[in-house]
N, CA and C atoms as an extended XYZ file, in Angstrom:
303
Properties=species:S:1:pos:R:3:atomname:S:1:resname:S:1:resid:I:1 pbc="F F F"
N      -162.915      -44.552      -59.208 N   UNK     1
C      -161.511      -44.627      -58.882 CA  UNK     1
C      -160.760      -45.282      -60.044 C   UNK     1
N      -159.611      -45.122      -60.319 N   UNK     2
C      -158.381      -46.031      -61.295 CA  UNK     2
C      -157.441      -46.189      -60.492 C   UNK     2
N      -157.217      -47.874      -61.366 N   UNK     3
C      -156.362      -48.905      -60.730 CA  UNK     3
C      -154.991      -48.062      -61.709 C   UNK     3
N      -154.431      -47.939      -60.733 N   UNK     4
C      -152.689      -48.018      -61.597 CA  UNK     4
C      -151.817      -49.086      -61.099 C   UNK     4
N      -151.550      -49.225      -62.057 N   UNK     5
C      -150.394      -50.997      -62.460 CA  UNK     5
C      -149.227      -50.735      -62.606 C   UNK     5
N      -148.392      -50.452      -62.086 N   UNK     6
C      -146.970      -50.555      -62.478 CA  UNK     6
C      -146.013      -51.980      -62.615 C   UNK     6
N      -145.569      -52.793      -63.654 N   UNK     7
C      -144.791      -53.830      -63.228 CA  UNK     7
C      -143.800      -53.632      -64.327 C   UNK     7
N      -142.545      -52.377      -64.547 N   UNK     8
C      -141.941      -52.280      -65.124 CA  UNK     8
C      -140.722      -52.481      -64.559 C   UNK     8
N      -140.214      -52.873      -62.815 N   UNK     9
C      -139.580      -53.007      -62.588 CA  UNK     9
C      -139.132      -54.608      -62.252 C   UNK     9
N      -138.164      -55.214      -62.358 N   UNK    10
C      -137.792      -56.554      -62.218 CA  UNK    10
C      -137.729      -57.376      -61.061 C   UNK    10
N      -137.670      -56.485      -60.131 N   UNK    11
C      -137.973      -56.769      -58.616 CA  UNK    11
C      -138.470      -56.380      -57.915 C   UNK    11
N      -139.819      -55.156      -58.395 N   UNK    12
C      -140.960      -55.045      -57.616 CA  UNK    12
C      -142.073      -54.381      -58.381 C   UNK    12
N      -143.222      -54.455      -57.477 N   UNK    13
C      -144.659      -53.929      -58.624 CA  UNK    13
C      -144.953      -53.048      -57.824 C   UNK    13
N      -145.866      -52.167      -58.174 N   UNK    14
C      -146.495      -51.045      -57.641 CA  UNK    14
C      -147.703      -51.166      -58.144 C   UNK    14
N      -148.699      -50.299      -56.994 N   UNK    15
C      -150.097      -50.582      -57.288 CA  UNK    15
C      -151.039      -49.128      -56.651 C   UNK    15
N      -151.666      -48.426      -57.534 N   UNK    16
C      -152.132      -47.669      -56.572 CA  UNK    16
C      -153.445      -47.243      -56.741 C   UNK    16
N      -154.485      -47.344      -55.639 N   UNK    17
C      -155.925      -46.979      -56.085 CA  UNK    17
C      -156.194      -45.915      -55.221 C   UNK    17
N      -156.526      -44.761      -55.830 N   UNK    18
C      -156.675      -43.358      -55.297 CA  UNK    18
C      -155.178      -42.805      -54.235 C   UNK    18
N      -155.433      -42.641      -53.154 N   UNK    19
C      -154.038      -42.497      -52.441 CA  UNK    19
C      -153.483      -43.191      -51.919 C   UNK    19
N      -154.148      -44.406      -51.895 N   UNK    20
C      -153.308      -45.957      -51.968 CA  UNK    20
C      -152.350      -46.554      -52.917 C   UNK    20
N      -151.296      -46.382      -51.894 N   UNK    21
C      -149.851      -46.932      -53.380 CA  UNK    21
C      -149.045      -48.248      -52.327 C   UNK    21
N      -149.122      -49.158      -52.989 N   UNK    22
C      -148.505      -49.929      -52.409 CA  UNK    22
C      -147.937      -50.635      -53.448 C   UNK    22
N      -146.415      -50.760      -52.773 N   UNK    23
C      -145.366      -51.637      -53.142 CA  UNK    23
C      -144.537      -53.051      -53.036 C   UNK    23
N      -144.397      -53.330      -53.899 N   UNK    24
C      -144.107      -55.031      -53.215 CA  UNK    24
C      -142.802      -55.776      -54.103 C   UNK    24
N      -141.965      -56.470      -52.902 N   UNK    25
C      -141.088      -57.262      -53.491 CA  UNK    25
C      -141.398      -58.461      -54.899 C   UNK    25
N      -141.053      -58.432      -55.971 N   UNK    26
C      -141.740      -59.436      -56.853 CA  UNK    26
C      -140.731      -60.073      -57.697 C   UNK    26
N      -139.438      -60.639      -57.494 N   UNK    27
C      -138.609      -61.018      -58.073 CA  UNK    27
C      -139.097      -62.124      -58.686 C   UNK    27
N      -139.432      -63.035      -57.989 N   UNK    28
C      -140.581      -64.715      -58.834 CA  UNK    28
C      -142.190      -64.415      -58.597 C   UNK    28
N      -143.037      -65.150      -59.180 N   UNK    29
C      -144.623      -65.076      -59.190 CA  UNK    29
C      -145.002      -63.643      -59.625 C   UNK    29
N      -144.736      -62.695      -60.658 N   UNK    30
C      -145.113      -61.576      -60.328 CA  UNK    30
C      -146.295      -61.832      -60.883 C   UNK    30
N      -147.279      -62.520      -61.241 N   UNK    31
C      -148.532      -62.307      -61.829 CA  UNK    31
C      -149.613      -62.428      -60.379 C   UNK    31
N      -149.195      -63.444      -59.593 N   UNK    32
C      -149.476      -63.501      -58.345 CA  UNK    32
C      -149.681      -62.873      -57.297 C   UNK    32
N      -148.087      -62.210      -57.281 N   UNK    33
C      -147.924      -60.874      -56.515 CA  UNK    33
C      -149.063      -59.808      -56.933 C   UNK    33
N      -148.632      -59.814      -58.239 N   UNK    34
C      -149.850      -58.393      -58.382 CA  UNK    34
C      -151.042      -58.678      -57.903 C   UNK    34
N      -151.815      -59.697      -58.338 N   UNK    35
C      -152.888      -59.626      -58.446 CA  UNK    35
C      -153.679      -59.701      -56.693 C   UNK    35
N      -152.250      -60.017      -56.081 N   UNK    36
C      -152.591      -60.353      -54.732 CA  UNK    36
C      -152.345      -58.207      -53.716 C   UNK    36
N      -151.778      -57.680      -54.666 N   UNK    37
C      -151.772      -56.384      -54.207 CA  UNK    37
C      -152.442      -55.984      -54.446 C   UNK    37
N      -153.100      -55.851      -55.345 N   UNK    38
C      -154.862      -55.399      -55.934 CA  UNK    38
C      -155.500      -55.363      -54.741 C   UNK    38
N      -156.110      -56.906      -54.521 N   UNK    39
C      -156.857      -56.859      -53.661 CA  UNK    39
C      -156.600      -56.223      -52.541 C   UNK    39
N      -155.013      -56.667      -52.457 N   UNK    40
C      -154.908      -55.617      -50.595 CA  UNK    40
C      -155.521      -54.399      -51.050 C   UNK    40
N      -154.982      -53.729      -51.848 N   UNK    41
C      -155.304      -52.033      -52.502 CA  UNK    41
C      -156.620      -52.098      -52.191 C   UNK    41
N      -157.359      -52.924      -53.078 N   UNK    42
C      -158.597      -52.707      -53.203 CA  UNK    42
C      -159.360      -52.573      -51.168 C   UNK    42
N      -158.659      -53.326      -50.390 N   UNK    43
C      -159.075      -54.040      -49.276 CA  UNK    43
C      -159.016      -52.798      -48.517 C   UNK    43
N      -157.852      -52.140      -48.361 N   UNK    44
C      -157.237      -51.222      -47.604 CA  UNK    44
C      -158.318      -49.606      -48.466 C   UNK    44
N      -158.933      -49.713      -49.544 N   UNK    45
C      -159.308      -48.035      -49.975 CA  UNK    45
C      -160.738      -49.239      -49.508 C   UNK    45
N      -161.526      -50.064      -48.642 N   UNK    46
C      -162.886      -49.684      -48.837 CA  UNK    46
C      -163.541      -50.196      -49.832 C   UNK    46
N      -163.262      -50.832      -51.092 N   UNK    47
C      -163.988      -50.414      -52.392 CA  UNK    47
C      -163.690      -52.059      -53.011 C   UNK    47
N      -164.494      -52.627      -54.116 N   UNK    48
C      -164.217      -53.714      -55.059 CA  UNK    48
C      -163.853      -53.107      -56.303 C   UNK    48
N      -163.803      -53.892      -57.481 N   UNK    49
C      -163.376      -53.735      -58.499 CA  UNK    49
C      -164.279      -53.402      -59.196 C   UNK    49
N      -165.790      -53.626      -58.723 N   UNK    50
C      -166.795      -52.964      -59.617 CA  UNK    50
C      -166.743      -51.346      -59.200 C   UNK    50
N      -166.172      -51.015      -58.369 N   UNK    51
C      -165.733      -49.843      -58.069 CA  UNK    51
C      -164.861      -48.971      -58.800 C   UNK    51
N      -164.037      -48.860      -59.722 N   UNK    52
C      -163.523      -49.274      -60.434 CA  UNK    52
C      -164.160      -48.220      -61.923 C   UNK    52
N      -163.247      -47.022      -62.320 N   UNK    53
C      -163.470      -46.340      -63.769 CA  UNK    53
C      -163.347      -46.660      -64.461 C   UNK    53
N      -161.726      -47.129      -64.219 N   UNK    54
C      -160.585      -47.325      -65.242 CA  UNK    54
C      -159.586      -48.011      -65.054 C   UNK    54
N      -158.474      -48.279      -65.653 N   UNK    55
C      -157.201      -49.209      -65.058 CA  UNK    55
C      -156.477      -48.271      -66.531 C   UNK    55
N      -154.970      -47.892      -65.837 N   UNK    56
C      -154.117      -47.189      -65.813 CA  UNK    56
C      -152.486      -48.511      -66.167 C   UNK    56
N      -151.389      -48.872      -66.897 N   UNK    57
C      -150.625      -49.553      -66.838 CA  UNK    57
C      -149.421      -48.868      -67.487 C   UNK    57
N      -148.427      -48.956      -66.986 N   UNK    58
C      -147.002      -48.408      -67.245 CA  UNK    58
C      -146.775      -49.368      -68.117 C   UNK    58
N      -146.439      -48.757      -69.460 N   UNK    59
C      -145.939      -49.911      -70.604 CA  UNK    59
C      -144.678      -49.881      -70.945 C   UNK    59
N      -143.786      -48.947      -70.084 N   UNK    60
C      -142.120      -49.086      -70.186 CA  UNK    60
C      -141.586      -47.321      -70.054 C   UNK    60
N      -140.507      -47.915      -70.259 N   UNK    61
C      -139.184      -49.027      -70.641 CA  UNK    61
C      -139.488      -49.797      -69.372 C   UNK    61
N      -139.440      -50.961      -69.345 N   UNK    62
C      -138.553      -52.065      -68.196 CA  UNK    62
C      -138.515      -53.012      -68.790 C   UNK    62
N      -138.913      -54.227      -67.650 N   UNK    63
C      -138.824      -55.605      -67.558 CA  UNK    63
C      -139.698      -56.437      -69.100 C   UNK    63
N      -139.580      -56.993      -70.094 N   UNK    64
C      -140.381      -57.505      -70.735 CA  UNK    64
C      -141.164      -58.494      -69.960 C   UNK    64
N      -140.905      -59.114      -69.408 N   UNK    65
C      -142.249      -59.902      -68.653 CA  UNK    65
C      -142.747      -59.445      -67.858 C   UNK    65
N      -142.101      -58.409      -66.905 N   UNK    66
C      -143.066      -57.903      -66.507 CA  UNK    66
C      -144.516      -57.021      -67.219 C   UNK    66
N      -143.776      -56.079      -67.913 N   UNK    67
C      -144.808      -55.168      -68.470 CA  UNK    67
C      -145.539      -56.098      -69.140 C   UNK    67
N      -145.388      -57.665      -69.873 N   UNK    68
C      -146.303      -57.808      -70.074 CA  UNK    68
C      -147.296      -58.550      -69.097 C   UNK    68
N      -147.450      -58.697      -67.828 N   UNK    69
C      -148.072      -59.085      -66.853 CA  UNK    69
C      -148.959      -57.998      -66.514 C   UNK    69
N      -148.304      -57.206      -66.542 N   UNK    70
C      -149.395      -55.832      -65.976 CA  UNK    70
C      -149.889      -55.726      -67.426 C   UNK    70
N      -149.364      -55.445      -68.340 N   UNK    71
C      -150.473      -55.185      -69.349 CA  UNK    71
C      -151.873      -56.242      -69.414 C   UNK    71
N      -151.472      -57.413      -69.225 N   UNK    72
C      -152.296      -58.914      -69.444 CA  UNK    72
C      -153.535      -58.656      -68.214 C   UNK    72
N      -152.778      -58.242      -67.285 N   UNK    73
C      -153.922      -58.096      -66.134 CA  UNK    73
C      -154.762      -56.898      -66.182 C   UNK    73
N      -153.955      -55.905      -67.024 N   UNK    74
C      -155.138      -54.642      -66.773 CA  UNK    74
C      -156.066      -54.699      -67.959 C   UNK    74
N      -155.503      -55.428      -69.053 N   UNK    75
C      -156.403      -55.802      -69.995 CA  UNK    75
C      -157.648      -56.496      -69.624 C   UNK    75
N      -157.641      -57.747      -69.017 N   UNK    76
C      -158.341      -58.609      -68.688 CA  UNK    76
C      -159.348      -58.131      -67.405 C   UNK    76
N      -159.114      -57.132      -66.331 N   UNK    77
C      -159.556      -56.252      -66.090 CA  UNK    77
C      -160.693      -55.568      -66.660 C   UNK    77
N      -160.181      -54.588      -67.485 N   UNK    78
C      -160.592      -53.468      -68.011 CA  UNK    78
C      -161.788      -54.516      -69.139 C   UNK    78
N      -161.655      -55.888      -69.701 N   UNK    79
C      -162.720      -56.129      -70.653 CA  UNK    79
C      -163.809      -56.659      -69.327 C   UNK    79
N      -163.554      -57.616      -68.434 N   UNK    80
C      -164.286      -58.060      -67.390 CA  UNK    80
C      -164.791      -57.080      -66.490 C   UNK    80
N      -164.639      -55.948      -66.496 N   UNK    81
C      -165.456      -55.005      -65.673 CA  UNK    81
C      -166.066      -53.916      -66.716 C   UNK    81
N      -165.829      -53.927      -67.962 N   UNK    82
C      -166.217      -52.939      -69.013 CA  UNK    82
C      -165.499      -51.709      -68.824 C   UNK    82
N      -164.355      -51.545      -68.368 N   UNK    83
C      -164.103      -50.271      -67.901 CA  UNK    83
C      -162.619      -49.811      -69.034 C   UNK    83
N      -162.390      -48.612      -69.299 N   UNK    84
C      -161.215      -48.006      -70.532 CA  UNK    84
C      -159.770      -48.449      -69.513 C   UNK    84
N      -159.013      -49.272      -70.290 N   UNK    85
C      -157.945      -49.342      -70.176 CA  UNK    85
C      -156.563      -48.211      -70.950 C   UNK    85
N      -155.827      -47.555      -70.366 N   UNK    86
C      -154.940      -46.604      -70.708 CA  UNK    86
C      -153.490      -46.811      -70.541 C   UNK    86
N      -152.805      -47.054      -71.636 N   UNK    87
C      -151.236      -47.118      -71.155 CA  UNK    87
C      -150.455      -45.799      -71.030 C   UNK    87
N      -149.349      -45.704      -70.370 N   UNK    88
C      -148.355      -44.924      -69.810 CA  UNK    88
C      -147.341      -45.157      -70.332 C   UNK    88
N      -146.165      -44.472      -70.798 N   UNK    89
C      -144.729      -44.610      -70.888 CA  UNK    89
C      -144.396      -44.034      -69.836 C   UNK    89
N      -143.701      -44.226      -68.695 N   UNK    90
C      -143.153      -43.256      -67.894 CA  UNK    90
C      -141.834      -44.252      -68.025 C   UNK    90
N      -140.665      -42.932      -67.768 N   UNK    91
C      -139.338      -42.895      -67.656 CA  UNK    91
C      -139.202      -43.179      -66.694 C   UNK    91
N      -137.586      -43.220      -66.377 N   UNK    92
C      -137.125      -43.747      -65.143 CA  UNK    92
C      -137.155      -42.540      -64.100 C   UNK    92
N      -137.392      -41.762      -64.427 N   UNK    93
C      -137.343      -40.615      -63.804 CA  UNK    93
C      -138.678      -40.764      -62.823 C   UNK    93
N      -139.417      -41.239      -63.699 N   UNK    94
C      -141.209      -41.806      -62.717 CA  UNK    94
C      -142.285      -40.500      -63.670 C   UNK    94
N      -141.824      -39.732      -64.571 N   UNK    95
C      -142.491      -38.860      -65.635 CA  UNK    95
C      -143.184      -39.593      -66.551 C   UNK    95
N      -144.153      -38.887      -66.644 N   UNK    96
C      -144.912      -39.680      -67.833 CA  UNK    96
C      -144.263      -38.874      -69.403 C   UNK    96
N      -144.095      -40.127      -70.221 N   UNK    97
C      -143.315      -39.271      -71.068 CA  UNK    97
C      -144.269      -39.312      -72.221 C   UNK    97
N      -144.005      -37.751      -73.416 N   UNK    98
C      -145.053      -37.471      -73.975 CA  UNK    98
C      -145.304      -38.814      -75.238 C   UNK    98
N      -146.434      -38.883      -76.018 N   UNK    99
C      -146.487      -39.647      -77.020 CA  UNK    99
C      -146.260      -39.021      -77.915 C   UNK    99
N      -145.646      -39.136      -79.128 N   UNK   100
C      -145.080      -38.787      -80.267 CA  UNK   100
C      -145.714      -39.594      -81.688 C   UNK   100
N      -146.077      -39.640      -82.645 N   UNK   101
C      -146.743      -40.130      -83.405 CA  UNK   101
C      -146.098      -39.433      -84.843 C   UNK   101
């Protein structure tokens, strides 16, 4: 399964493991918040984190502290379980937008 991380928005995070998406108010504590939706995620699909492919993180446009919370956590993640960490640009639109190089 992959964890997807969303915390590009300023007043809430998103979290979703397989067809589990859950959303949450996060205006203060968002490192907290997240990490405390994980587990629900994780709680609610059945499964732990050794369960676990990959981790997935929206790296913008948004919030600078946020994105870097979700980045920090899916990093730290992805080295503590050995598993490929992957970033996203998605727009506001909720599209993943292409990479350009």
């Amino acid at each position: 399964m992959i964890l997807y991380i969303d915390t590009s928005n300023s007043e809430k995070i998103k979290v979703r493991i397989g067809e589990m998406e859950i959303e949450k108010d996060s205006r203060e504590r968002k490192s907290q918040t997240l990490l405390e939706t994980i587990d629900e995620a994780l709680t609610a699909q059945g499964c732990s984190l050794q369960d676990m492919e990959g981790v997935e993180v929206n790296l913008g446009p948004g919030s600078f502290t946020g994105l870097r919370v979700g980045v920090s956590v899916a990093n730290a993640l992805g080295y503590s379980l050995g598993i490929p960490v992957n970033g996203q640009n998605v727009g506001k639109a909720g599209t993943v937008a292409p990479e350009y190089y």
